[in-house]
N, C-alpha and C positions, 0 to 999 in steps of 0.2 A: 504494500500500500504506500501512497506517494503522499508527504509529509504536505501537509500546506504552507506555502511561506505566507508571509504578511502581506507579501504582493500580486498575490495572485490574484487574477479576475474571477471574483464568486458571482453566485447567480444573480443575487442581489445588485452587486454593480452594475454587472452586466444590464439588468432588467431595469436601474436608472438612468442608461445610457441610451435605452433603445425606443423613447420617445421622442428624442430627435431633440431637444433643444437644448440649445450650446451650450448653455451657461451650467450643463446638469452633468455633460459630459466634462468640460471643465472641472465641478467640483469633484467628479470620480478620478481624473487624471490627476487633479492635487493630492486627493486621499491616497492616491497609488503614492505617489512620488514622496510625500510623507510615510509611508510605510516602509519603501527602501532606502531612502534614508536614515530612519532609526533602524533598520534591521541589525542584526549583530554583523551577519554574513557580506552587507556592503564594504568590496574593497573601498579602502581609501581613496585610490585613483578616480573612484565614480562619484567622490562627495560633491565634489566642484561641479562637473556638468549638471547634477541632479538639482544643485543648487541653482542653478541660470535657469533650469527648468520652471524650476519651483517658483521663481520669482515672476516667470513670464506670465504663467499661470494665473498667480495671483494679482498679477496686474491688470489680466482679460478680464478678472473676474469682478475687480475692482472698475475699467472701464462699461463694465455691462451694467454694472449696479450704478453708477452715475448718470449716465444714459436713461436708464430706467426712474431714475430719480427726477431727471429735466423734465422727461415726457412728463410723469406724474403733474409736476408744476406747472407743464404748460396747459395740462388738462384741469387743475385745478382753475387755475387764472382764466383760462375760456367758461369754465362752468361758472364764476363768479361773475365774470361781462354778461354773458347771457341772463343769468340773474336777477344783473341789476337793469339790463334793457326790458327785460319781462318784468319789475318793476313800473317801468315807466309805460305801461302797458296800459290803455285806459279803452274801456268795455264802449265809452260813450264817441271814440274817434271811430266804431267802425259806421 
């Protein structure tokens, strides 16, 4: 029987990756790349690239979440002008 490492793709992963959106694949590629990097068994040699890895990662995942943050405020800010124009909404101009 074949040990599992920490890195291995489980079902689980696998089956948060296969809805298709990025940002979900991304958090499974971090969680990998956090896992071989704590493992015992990572040579040394691999700390560094795992490291540029890791960081680009969490930069995507930081640009997606800001992104996601603008849109929110820009739909807030349109929900709030339409609002206040539907305020100004008077029953007796029609």
């Amino acid at each position: 029987m074949t040990k599992n490492r920490p890195h291995d793709l489980d079902a689980d992963a696998f089956a948060s990756m296969a809805d298709g959106r990025f940002i979900d694949v991304l958090r499974v590629v971090r969680d990998r790349l956090m896992a071989v990097f704590m493992a015992e068994d990572t040579p040394a040699t691999a700390i560094a690239p795992i490291s540029r890895s890791l960081v680009d990662v969490a930069k995507q995942i930081d640009d997606i979440h800001a992104a996601e943050d603008a849109a929110a405020g820009e739909i807030a800010a349109a929900m709030k002008d339409t609002a206040e124009d539907a305020g100004e909404f008077n029953m007796n101009d029609i």
